[in-house]
LOVEXVO-288800 format. One record per residue (C-alpha): x, y, z. Coordinates in steps of 0.001 Angstrom, whole numbers. Layout:
<nodes>
NODE         X         Y         Z
NODE         X         Y         Z
...
</nodes>
This chain:
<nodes>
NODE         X         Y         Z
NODE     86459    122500     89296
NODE     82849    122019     90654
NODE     81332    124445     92692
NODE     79472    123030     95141
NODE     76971    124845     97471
NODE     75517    121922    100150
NODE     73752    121446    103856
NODE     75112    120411    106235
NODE     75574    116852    107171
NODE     71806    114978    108275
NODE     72869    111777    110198
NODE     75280    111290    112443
NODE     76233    108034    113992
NODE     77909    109624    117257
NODE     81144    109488    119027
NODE     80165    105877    120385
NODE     78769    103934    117044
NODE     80234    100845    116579
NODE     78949    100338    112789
NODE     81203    102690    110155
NODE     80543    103057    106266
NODE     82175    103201    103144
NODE     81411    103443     99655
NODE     83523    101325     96882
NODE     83967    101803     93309
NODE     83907     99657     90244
NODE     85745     99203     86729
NODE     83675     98824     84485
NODE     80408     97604     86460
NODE     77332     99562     86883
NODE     77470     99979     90160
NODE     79137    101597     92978
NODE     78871     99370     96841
NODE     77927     99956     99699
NODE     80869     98272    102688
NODE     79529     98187    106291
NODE     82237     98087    109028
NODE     81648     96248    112697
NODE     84761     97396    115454
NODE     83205     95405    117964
NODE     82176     92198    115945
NODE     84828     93012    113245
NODE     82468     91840    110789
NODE     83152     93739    107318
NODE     79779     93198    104954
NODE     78819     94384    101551
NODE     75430     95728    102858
NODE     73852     97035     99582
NODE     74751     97443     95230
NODE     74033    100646     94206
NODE     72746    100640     90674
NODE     74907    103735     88563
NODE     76085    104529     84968
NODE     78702    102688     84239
NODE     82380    102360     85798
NODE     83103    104513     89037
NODE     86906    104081     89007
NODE     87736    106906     91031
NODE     85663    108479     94333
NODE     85305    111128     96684
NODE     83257    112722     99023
NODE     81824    116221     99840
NODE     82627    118699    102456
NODE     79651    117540    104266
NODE     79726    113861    103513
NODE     75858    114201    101223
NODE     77357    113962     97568
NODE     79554    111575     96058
NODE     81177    112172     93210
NODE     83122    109780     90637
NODE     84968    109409     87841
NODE     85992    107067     85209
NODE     85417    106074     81523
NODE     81920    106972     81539
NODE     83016    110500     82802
NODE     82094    111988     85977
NODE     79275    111824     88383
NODE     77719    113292     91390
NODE     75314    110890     93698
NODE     73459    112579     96558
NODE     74033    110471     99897
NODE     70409    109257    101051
NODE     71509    107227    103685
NODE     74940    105747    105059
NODE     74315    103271    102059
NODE     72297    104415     99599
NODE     72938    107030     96732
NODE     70717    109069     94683
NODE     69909    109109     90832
NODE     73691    110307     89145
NODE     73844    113335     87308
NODE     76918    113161     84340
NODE     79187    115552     82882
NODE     81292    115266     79614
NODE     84257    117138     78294
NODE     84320    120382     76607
NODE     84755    120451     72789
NODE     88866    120018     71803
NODE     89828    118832     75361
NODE     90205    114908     74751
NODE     89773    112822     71676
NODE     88898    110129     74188
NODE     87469    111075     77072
NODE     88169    108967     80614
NODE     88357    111090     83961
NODE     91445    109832     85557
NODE     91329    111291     89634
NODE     88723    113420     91050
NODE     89281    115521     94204
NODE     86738    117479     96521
NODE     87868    120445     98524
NODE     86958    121084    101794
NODE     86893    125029    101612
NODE     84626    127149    100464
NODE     83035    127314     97568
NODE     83586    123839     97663
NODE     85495    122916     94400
NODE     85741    119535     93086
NODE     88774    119135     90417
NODE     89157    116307     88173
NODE     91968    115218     86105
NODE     91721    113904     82161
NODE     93435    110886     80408
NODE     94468    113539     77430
NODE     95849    114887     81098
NODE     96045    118751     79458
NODE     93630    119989     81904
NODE     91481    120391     85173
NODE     87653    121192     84976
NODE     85568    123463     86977
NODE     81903    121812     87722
NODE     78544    122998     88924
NODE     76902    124314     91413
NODE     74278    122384     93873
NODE     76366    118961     94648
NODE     75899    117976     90986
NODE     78786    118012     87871
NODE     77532    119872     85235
NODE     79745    120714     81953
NODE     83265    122030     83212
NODE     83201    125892     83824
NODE     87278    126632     83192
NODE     90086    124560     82498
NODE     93870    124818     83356
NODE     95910    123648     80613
NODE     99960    121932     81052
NODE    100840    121189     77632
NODE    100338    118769     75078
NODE    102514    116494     76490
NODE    101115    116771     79909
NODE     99751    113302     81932
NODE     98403    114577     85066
NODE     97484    112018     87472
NODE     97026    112002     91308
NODE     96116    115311     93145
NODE     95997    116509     96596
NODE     95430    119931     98417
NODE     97891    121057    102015
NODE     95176    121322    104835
NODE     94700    125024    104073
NODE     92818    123149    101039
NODE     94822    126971     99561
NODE     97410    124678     97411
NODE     97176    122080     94908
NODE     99420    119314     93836
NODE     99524    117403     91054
NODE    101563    114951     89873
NODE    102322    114867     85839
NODE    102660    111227     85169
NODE    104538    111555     81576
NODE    107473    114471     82691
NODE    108265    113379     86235
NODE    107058    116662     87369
NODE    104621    118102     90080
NODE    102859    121362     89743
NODE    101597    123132     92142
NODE     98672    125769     91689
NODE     97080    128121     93971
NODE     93563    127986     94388
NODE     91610    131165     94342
NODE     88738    132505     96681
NODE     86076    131452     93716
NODE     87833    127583     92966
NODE     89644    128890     90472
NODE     93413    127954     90228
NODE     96928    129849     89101
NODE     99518    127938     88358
NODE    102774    128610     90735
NODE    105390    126593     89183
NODE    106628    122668     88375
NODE    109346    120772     90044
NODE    111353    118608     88948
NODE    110774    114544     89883
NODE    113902    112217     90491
NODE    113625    111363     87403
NODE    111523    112071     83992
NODE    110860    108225     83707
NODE    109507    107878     87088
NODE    106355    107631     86293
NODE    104738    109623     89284
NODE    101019    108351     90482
NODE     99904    109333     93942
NODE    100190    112327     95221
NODE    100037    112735     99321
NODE    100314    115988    101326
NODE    101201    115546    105422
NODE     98429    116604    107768
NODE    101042    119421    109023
NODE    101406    120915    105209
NODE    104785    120504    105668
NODE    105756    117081    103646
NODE    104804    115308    100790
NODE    104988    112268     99237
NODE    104952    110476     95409
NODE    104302    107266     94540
NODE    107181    106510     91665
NODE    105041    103517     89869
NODE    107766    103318     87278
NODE    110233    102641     90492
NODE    108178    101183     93219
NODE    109601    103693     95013
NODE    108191    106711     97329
NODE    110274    110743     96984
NODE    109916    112612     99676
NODE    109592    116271     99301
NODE    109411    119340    101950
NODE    107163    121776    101352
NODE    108702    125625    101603
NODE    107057    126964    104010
NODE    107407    130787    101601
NODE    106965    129671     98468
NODE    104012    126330     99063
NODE    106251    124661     96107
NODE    107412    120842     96835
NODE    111591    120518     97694
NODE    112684    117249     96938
NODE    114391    115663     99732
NODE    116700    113554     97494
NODE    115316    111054     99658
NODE    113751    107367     97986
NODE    112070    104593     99776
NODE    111542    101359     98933
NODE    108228     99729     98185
NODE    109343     96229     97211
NODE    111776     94247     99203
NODE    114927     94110     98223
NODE    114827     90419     96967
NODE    112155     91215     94726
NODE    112524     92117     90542
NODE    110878     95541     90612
NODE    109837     95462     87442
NODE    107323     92524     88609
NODE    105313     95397     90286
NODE    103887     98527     90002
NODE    103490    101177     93107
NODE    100180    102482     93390
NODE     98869    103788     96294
NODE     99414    106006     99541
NODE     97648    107397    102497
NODE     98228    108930    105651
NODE     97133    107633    109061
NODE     94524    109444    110954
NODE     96621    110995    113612
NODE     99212    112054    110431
NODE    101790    109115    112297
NODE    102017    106455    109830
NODE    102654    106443    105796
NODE    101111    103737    103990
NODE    102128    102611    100631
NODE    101119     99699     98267
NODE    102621     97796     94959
NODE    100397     96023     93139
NODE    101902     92940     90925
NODE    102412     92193     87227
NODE    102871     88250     87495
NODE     99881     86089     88068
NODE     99618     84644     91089
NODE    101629     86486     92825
NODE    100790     89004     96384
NODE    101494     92299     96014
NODE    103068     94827     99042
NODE    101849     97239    101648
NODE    104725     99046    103386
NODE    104240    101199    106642
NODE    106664    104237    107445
NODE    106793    106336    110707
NODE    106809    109599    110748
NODE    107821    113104    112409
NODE    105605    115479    113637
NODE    105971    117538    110073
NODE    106020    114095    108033
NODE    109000    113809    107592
NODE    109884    109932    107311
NODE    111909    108500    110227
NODE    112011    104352    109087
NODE    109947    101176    107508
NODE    107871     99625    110268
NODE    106646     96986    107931
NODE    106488     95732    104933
NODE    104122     92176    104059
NODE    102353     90932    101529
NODE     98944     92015    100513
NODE     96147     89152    100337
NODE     96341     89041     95878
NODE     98474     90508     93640
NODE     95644     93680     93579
NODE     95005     94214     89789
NODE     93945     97382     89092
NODE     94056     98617     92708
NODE     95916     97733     95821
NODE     94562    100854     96674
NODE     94256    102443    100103
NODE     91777    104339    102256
NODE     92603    105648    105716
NODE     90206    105022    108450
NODE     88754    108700    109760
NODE     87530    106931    113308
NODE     90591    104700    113953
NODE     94637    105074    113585
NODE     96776    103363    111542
NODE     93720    101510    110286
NODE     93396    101575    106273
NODE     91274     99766    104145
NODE     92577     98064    100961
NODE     90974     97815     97828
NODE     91359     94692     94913
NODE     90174     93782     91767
NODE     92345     90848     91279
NODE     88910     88674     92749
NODE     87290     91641     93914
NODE     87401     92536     97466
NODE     87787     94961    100496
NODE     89830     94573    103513
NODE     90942     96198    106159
NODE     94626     96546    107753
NODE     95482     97594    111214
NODE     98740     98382    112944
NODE     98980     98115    116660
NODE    102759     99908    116990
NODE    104138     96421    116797
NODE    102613     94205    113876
NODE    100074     94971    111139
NODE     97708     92748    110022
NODE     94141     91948    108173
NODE     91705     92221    110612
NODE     88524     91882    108203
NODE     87686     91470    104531
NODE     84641     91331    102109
NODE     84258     89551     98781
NODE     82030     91093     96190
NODE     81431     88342     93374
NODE     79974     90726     90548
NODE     82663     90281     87661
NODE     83165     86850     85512
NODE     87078     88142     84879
NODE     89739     89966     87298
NODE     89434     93946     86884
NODE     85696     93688     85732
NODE     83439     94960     88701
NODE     84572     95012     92229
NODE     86894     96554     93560
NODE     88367    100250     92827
NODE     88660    102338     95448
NODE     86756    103186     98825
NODE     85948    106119    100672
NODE     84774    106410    104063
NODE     81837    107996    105094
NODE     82070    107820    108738
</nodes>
């Protein structure tokens, strides 16, 4: 957990802008991209390479959109925002002593409530850290430990940012933990998944607090759980969706992404694939007002087969507009859906890598 203490946002582009930014992440580069959006031309352009410490896997933003923060083999990191495309010098953080034989940050998460905690989880997956103060991670401050056979994984807070969920990649389970008035979190309880072997990944929580999802990689599959309204602890809805079609051989893929649209109607979901050469899947859902899934609107294929990523972003100025992340060549695009098709509506190649999964592209996060 990183306490974080920052101003308020400097720039602002304004209700009317027509030019929208994003920062992208890399595996293994040194580097993390700056992605410059167009909605009048359309045009999508990699406007500037920012030069880091190596690898920036994972990413997120601050409250106030002036630090980024990442995480990935190297550890994590904390940039201050300059400009819509330019970050600052990095300032690093490593494990405490006994945590990880081999350290790699795995998912990092910023909350959006006072005092501004960012929580990060480990590959050894037994705990969370607690970071610095001032936009910048330090050495962790506290840990929460599972077990030792604990691989935590994707995380996500309800809108309250009072509840966190996290999904424990190894058991099946998610555990949810209550975060305290300093950042600090208590552990409420674990659920059961569908299944121990499900291998859960992404964690999503519905803009209403009132649903969430899981990304089942081991099933290409999505649970959908209800969130008690009492207790804050995930029900499972004994509910499964489909993220490959039915033609397909699911083990040929791996499900790895989700996000919800702006407006909190549309689910989006991704498989990335395991064969060369072939596309992987994004696969729409609407939804109820309290998330609850009501059918597939779509399901196509994505431009590669994704690599590492096939991971999503949703658009903060535009619904049901996402933008997709590969490493498979390297690349950015975005999706749209207008309530009757979806489709690619712009995309941006960033050559920086000699092999697939070396360099461009992780994942994005908007910045306006």
């Amino acid at each position: 957990m990183l306490q974080l203490l920052l101003s308020p946002l400097v720039w602002s582009l304004g209700a009317s802008a027509t030019l929208h930014h994003m920062f992208v992440g890399t595996y293994g580069g040194s580097g993390v991209y700056a992605v410059t959006y167009d909605d009048t031309t359309r045009a999508l352009t990699s406007t500037k390479s920012n030069t880091t410490r190596e690898d920036n896997e994972w990413l997120a933003l601050s409250y106030d959109g002036k630090t980024l923060y990442s995480s990935g083999l190297a550890g994590w990191s904390s940039f201050p925002i300059t400009s819509p495309t330019t970050i600052g010098a990095s300032t690093g953080s490593s494990p405490s002593p006994g945590q990880c034989a081999i350290w790699q940050g795995i998912f990092i998460l910023a909350s959006r409530r006072a005092p501004y905690s960012v929580y990060g989880t480990l590959s050894c997956a037994r705990s969370k850290d607690v970071g610095a103060p001032a936009g910048q991670v330090g050495r962790g401050k506290g840990e929460v430990v599972y077990n030792e056979t604990a691989v935590m994984y994707g995380m996500d807070m309800d809108p309250s940012n009072q509840y966190l969920y996290t999904s424990d990649f190894k058991s099946g389970k998610i555990w949810t933990h209550k975060v305290n008035k300093d950042g600090s979190l208590t552990a409420l309880a674990s659920v059961e998944g569908p299944s121990p072997v499900g291998a859960p990944r992404t964690v999503v929580v519905h803009p209403s607090g009132k649903s969430l999802y899981v990304v089942l990689e081991g099933w290409n599959v999505l649970a959908l759980y209800a969130i008690n309204a009492t207790t804050h602890l995930p029900e499972y809805m004994d509910a499964l969706f489909n993220l490959v079609p039915p033609t397909e051989t699911p083990a040929n893929y791996a499900a790895h992404s989700a996000v919800v649209s702006t407006k909190g109607s549309v689910l989006w979901a991704t498989t990335s694939s395991k064969v060369g050469g072939k596309p992987g899947f994004i696969t729409g859902f609407r939804l109820q007002e309290d998330g609850q899934i009501i059918d597939q609107i779509f399901q196509v294929n994505t431009p590669t087969g994704g690599g590492k990523s096939n991971n999503l972003a949703a658009s903060p100025f535009a619904d049901n507009m996402v933008a997709l992340t590969e490493s498979e060549r390297g690349s950015v695009s975005l999706w749209r859906y207008d309530n009757v098709n979806v489709k690619q509506i712009a995309s941006v190649q960033i050559h920086d890598a000699g092999a697939p999964n070396k360099g461009c592209c992780s994942e994005a996060v908007w910045l306006d």
